[in-house]
C-alpha positions as CSV (number, residue, x, y, z in Angstrom):
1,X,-11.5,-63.5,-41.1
2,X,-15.0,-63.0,-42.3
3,X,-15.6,-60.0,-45.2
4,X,-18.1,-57.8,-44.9
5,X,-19.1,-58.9,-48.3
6,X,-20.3,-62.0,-46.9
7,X,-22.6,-61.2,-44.5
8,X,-26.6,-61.8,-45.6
9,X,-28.9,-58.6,-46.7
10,X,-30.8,-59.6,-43.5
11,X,-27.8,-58.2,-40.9
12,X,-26.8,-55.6,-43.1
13,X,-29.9,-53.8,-43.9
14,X,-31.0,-53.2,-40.6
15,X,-27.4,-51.8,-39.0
16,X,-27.7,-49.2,-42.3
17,X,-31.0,-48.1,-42.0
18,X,-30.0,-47.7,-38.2
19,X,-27.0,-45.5,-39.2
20,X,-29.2,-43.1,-41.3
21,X,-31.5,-42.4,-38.7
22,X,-29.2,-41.3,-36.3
23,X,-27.4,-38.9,-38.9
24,X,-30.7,-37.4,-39.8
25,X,-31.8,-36.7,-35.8
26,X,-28.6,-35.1,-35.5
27,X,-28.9,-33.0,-38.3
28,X,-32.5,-32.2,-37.1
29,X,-31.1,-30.5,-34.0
30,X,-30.5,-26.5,-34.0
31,X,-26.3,-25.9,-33.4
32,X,-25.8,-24.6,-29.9
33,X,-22.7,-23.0,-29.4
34,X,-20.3,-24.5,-26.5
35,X,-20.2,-22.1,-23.3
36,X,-16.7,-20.5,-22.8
37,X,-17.7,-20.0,-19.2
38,X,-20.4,-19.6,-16.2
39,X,-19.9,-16.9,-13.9
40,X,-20.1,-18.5,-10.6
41,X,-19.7,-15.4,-8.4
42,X,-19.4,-11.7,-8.4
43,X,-17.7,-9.6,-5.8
44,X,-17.3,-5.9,-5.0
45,X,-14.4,-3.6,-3.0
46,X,-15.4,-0.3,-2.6
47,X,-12.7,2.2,-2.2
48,X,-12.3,6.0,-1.9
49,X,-11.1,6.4,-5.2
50,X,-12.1,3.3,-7.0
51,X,-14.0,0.3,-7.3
52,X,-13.3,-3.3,-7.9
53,X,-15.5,-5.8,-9.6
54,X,-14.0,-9.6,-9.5
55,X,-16.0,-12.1,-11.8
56,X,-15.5,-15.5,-10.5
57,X,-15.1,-17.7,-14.1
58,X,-15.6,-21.2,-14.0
59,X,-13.2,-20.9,-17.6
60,X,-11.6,-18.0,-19.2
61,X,-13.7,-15.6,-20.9
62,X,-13.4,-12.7,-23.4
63,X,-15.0,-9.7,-22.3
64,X,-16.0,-6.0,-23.7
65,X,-16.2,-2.7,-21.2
66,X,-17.5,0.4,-22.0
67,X,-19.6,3.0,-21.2
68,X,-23.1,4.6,-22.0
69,X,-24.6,8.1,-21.1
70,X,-27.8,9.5,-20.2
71,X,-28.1,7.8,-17.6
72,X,-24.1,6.5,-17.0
73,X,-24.2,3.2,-17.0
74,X,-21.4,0.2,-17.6
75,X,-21.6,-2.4,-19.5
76,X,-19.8,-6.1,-19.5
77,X,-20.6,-8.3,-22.0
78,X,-18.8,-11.6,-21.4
79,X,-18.8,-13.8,-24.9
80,X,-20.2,-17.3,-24.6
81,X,-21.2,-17.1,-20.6
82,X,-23.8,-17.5,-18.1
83,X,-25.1,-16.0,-15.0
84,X,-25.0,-18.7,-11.8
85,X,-25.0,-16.3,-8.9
86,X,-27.7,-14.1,-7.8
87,X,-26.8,-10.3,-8.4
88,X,-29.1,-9.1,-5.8
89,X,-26.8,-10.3,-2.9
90,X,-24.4,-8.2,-4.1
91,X,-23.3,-5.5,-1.6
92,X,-22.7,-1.5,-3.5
93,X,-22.5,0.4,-0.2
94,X,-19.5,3.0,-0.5
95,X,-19.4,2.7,-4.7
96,X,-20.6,4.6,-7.4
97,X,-23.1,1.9,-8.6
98,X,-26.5,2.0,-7.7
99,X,-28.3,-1.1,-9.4
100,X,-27.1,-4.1,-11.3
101,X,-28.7,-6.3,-14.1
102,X,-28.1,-8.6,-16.5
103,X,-29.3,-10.5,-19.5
104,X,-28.4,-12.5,-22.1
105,X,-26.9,-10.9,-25.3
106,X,-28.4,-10.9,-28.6
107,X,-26.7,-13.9,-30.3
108,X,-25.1,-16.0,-27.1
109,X,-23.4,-14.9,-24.2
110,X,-23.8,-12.3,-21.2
111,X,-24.4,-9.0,-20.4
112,X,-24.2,-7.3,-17.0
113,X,-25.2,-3.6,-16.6
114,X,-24.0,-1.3,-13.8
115,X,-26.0,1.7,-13.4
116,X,-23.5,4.3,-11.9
117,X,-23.9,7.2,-9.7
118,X,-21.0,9.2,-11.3
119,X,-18.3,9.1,-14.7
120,X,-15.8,6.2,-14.2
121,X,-12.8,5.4,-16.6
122,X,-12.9,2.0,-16.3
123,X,-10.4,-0.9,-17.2
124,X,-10.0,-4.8,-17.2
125,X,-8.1,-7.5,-17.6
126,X,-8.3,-11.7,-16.7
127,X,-6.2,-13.4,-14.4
128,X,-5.3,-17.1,-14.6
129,X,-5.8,-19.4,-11.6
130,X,-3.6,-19.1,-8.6
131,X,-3.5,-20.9,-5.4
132,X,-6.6,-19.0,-3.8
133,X,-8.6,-18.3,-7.2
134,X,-9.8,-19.9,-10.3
135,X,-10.3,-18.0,-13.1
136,X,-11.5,-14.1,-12.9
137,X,-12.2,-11.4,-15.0
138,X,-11.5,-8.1,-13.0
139,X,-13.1,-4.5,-13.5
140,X,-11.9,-1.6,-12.3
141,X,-13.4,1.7,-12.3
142,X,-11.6,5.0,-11.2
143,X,-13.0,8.1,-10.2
144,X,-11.4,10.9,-12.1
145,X,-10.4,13.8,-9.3
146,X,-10.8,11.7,-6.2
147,X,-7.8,10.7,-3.5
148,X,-7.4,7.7,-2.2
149,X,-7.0,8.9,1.3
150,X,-10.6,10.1,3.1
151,X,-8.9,13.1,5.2
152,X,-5.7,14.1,3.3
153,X,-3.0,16.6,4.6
154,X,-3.4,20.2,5.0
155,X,-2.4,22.1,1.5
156,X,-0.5,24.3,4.1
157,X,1.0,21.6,6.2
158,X,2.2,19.7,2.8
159,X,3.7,23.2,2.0
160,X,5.4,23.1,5.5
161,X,6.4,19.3,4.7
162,X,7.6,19.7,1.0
163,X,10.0,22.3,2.3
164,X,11.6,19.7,4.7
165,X,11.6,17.3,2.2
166,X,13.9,19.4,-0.2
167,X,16.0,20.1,2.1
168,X,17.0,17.2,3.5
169,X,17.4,16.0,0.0
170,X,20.0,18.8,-0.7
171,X,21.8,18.0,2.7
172,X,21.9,14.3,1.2
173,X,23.5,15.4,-2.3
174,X,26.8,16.0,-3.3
175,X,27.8,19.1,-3.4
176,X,28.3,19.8,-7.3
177,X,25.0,18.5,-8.2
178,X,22.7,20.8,-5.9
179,X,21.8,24.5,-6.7
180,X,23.6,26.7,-4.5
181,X,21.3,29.9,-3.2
182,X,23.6,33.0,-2.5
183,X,23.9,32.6,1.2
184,X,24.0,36.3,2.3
185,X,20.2,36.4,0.6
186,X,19.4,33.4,2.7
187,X,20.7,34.7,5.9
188,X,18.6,38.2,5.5
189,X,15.8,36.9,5.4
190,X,13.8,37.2,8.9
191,X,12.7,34.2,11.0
192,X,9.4,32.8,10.2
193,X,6.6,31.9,13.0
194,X,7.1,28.2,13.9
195,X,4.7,26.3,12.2
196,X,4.4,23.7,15.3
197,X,2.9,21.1,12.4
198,X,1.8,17.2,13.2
199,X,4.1,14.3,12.2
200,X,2.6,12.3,10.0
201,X,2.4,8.7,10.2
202,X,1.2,6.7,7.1
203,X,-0.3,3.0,8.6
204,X,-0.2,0.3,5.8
205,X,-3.1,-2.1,6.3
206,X,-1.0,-5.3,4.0
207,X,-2.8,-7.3,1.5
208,X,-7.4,-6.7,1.2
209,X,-10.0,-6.8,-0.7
210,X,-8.9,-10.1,-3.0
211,X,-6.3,-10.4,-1.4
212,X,-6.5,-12.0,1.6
213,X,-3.4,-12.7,2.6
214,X,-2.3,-15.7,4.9
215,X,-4.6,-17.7,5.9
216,X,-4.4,-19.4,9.1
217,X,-5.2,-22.9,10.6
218,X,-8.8,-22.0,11.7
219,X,-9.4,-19.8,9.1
220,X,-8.0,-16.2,10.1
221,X,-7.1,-14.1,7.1
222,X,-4.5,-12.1,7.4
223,X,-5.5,-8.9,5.6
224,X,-8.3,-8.7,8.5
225,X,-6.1,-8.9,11.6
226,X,-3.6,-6.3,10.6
227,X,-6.7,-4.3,9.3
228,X,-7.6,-4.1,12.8
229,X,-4.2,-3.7,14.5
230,X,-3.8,-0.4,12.1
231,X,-6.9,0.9,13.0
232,X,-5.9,0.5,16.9
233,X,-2.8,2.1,16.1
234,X,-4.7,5.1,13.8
235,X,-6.4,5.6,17.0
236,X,-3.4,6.0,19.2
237,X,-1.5,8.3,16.7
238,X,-4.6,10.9,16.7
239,X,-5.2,11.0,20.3
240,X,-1.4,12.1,20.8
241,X,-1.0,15.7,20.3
242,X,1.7,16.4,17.4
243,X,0.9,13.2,15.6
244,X,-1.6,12.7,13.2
245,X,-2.4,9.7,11.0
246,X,-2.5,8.3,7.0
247,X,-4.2,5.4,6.3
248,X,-3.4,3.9,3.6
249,X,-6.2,1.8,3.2
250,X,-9.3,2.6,5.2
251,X,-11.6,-0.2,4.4
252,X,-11.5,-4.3,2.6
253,X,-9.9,-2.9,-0.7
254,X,-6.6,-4.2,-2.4
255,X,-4.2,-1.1,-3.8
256,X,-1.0,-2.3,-5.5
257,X,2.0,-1.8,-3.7
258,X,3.9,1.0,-5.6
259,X,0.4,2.8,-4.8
260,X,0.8,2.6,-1.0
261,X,4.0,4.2,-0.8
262,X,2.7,6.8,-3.8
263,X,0.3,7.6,-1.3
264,X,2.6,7.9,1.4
265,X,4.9,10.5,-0.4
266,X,1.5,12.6,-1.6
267,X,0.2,12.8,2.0
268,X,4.0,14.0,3.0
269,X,4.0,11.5,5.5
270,X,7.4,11.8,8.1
271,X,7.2,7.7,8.5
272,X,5.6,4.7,6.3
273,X,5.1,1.2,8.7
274,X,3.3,-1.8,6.9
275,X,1.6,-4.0,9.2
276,X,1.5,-7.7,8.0
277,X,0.9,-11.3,9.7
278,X,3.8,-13.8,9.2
279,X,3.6,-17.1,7.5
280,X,5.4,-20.4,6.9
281,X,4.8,-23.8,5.6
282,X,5.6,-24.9,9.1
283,X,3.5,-24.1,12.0
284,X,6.2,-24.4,14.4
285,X,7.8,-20.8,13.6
286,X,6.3,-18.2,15.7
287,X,7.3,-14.5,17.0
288,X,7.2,-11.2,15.9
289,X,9.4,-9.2,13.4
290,X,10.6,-5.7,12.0
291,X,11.9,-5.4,8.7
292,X,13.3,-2.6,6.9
293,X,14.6,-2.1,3.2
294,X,17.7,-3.8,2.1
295,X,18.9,-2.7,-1.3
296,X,21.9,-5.3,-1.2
297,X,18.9,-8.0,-0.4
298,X,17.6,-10.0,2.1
299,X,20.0,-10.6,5.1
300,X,18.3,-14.1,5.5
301,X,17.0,-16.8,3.6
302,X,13.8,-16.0,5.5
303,X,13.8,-12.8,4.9
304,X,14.5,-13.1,1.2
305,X,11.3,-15.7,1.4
306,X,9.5,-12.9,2.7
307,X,10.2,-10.3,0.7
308,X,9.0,-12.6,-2.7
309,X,5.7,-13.6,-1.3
310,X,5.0,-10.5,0.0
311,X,6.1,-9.0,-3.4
312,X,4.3,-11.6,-5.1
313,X,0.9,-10.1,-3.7
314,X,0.5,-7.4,-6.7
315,X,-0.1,-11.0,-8.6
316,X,-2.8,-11.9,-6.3
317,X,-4.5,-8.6,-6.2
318,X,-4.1,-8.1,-9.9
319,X,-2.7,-4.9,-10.4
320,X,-2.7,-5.7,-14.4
321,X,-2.3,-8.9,-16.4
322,X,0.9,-8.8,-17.2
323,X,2.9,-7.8,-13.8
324,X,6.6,-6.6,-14.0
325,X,7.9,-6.5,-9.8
326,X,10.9,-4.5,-10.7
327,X,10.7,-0.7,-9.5
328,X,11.0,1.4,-12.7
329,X,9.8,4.3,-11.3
330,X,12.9,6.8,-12.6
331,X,12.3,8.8,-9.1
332,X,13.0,5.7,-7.4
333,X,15.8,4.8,-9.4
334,X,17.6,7.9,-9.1
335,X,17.4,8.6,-5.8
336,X,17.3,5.6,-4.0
337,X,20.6,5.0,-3.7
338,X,21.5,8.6,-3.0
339,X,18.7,8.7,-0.1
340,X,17.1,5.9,1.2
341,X,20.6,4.0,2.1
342,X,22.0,6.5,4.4
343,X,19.9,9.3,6.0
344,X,16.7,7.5,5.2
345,X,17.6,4.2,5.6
346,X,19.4,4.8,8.9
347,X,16.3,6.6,10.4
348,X,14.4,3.2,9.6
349,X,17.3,1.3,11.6
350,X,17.0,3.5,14.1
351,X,13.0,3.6,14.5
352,X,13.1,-0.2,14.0
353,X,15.0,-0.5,17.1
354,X,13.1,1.5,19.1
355,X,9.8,-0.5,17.7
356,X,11.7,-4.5,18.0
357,X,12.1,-3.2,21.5
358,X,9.1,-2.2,22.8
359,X,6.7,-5.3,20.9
360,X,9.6,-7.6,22.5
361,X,7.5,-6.8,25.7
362,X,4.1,-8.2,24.3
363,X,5.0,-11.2,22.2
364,X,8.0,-13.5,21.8
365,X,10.9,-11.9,19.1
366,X,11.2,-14.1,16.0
367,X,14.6,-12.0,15.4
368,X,16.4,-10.2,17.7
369,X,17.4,-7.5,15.7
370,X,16.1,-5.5,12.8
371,X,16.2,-7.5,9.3
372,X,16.4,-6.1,6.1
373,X,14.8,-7.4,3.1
374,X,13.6,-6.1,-1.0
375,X,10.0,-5.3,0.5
376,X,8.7,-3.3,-2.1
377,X,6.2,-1.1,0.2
378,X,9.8,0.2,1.7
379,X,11.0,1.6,-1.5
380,X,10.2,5.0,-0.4
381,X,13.2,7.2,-1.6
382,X,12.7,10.4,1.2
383,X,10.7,8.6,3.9
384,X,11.8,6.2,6.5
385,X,10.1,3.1,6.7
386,X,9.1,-0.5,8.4
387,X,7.4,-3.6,8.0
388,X,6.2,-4.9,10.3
389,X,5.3,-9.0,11.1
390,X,3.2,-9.1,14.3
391,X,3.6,-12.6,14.5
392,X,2.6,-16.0,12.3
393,X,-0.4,-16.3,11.5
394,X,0.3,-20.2,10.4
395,X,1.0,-21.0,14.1
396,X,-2.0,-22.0,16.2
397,X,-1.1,-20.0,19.1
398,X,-0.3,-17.2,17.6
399,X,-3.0,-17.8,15.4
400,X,-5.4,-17.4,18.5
401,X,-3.8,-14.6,19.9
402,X,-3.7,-12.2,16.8
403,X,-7.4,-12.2,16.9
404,X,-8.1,-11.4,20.4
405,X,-8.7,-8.0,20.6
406,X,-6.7,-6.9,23.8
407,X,-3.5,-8.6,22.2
408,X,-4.1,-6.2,19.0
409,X,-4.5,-2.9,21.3
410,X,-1.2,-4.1,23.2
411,X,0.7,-5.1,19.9
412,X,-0.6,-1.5,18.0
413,X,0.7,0.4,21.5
414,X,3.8,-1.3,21.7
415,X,4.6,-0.1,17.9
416,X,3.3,3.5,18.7
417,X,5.3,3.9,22.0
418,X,8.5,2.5,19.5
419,X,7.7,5.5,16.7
420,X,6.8,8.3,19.5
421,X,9.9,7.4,21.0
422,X,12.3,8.2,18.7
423,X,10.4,11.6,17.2
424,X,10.2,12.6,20.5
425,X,14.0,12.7,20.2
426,X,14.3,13.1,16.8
427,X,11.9,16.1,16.2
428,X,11.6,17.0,12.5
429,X,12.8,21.1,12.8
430,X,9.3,22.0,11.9
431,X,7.1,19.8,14.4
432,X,5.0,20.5,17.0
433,X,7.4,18.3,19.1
434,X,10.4,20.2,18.0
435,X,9.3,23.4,19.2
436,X,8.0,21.9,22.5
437,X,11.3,20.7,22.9
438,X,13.2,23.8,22.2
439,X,10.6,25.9,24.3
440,X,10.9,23.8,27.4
441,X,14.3,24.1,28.0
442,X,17.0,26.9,28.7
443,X,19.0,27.5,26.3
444,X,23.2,26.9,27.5
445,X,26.0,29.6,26.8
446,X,27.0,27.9,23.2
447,X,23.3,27.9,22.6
448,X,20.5,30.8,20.7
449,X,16.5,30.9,20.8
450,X,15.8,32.8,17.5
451,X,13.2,35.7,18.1
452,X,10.7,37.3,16.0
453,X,12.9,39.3,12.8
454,X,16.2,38.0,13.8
455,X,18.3,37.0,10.6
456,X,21.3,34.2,10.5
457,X,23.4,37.4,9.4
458,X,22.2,39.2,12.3
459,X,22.8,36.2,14.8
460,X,26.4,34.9,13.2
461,X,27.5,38.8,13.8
462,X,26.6,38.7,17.2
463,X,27.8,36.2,18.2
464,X,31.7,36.6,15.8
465,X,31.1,33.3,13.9
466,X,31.0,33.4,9.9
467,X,27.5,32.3,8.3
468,X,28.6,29.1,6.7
469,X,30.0,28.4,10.2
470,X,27.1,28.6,12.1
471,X,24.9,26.7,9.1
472,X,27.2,24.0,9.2
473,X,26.6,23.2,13.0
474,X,23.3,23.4,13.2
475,X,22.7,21.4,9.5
476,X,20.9,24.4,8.1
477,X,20.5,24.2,4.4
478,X,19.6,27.9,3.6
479,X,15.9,27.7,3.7
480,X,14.6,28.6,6.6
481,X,15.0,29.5,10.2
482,X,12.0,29.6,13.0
483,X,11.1,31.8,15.7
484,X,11.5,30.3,18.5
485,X,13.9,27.3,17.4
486,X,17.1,27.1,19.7
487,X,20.9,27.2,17.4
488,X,24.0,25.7,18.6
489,X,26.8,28.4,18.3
490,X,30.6,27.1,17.4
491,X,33.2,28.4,19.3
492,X,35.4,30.6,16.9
């Protein structure tokens, strides 16, 4: 092997000098520092109560939000980024921002401004890639003292509600751990006028905004066809008198999944159903489903399936960085098992039916009967509660048929006529539909219509039955009776 030591001045000379030159050109040019990141797209939900601002990353990026007055504006800077997307596209209908901008930040990196129309309390938080998404860099902005429903319930009607609510949580408890009220104080109190209130009905839009759910074959996202379906079926529950509708969500927005049913319980809502389209790895399954809560678990390994991805959708919408899907909300835990799992759970069974029955007519049945499964949107504690598959999306036919328009009106009808159904039998005691009911028939011998300043004392005594008696067989829990509402009296 030849040395190095060897080789003639001639060939080495040249390869030095050669050397040098390229150490001093490098050292001749200014450091630039690498770019973490180049922010390929921005996007914005708008929502009644909050906004949403998604920063598309092409790599993770550090970021700092905060706030600056006179006039409010918010600012992102992102650390080592740049801007590839055109901010003027961006769509701020229904938010509180009015202009954006951007610029680059003394010393490297990015800066976008949001000029704002209103205070915010803003938060935010990155999210890794997932199956949909790359990188992204999410901002949220609340608005302090607004409600994420547009047209929320009556103060009086939630009065009305709130009252039915406690009671039929004391007729669920056992009987040492409820307050007792002195019964004779209860029964001498008059008859109140009979409210004649609206059943609510709270209409769960699944998935939106980043979320888009499945996606079909051709395309069809999921959080758009159920979006329509509930707004088909909004329609039907206003234009029938003694109903009145929630929605839940009311536009392309994501809320997290403990929020929907939050929002639910706050607007006092009589029934929760979450609309969703199915989906498999498979496009061979097809049909529609109705699913209530399970707390043992899913009944099926689809069901269980289910229940994960839908769970898993608090991931994709990004609820917060570091996502816990156990419930540990202590209301929840302590009264779940009490409530939802008998009277509550049972009404779901029950409405189910009545729903699975009536959508059998307009598409083919993936299950015959009701299934039960860990959905997390069902974990209402005091309100029954569906979800509701209208068919797979991942099939091509049914694909085809979820987003024709006249298959959506028949599909939202047949799950009305399924819920109408069984209030219209099951009245809550305070409805509209309950005193229709009573007022439209005669009462029998055994039976009482309770008139203006009639007391349960008064009634019991004439009729020779004790209080407790007459309570018991008409599931009274001391709170209240209502003119005009008709009693069953025991025979003695």
């Amino acid at each position: 092997m030849t040395s190095t030591r060897n080789l003639p001045n001639r060939h080495f000379g040249p390869m030095l000098c050669r050397g040098l030159l390229l150490v001093l050109a490098l050292l001749a040019v200014p450091h630039m520092p690498a770019q973490a990141a180049q922010v390929d797209n921005i996007r914005l939900w708008a929502a009644p109560d909050h906004a949403r601002l998604v920063f598309d990353l092409s790599d993770h990026a550090e970021a700092n939000v905060f706030t600056l007055d006179d006039p409010l504006r918010l600012v992102i800077d992102l650390d080592q980024s740049g801007l590839e997307t055109d901010l003027a596209s961006l769509e701020l209908d229904g938010s509180a921002i009015t202009a954006v901008r951007s610029g680059a930040r003394d010393g490297g990196g990015l800066r976008v401004v949001l000029e704002l129309s209103r205070e915010v309390e803003p938060r935010h938080f990155t999210l890794p890639p997932n199956e949909q998404y790359g990188h992204r860099l999410v901002v949220d902005m609340e608005y302090p003292g607004e409600s994420a429903v547009q047209n929320p319930i009556d103060p009086i009607e939630a009065m009305i509600r709130e009252q039915e609510i406690a009671a039929n949580r004391h007729r669920n408890e056992a009987d040492g751990e409820t307050p007792r009220v002195d019964p004779e104080v209860v029964a001498q109190q008059p008859a109140e006028p009979h409210p004649r209130r609206d059943i609510i009905i709270a209409i769960d839009a699944g998935h939106g905004g980043e979320d888009p759910g499945a996606i079909g074959p051709s395309g069809v996202r999921e959080k758009d066809v159920v979006m329509e379906i509930a707004r088909r079926l909004q329609r039907l529950v206003d234009d029938s008198e003694g109903f009145r509708a929630v929605m839940i969500r009311d536009g392309d927005y994501y809320i997290g999944l403990r929020q929907r049913t939050r929002i639910a319980r706050e607007q006092k809502a009589d029934f929760f159903v979450s609309i969703h389209a199915d989906a498999f790895n498979s496009p061979r399954p097809n049909g529609s489903s109705v699913y209530a809560l399970s707390q043992r678990g899913a009944t099926s390994e689809t069901a269980q399936w289910l229940a994960a991805s839908e769970n898993e959708a608090d991931l994709i919408g990004g609820v917060d960085g570091n996502l816990s899907l156990n419930d540990k909300d202590e209301v929840l835990r302590g009264v779940l098992l009490d409530l939802t799992m008998t009277a509550t759970l049972n009404d779901s069974l029950a409405i189910g039916g009545q729903v699975l029955d009536q959508m059998g007519r307009v598409n083919r049945l993936h299950k015959s009967r009701v299934e039960q499964a860990g959905f997390m949107v069902l974990k209402s504690p005091d309100i029954p509660s569906l979800l509701i598959e209208t068919g797979f999306i991942s099939n091509p036919d049914e694909e085809r048929r979820l987003r024709d328009s006249g298959h959506q009106q028949r599909m939202s009808e047949s799950i009305f006529e399924g819920i109408q159904a069984h209030f219209r039998s099951n009245p809550p005691p305070a409805s509209l539909l309950a005193w229709q009911r009573d007022n439209q028939r005669t009462p029998s011998g055994n039976e009482y219509r309770i008139q203006p300043g009639d007391t349960l004392s008064q009634i019991a005594a004439r009729h020779g039955v004790p209080v407790a008696q007459l309570k018991q067989a008409n599931e009274l829990n001391g709170d209240v009776i209502r003119v005009g509402q008709v009693l069953r009296i025991p025979r003695s």
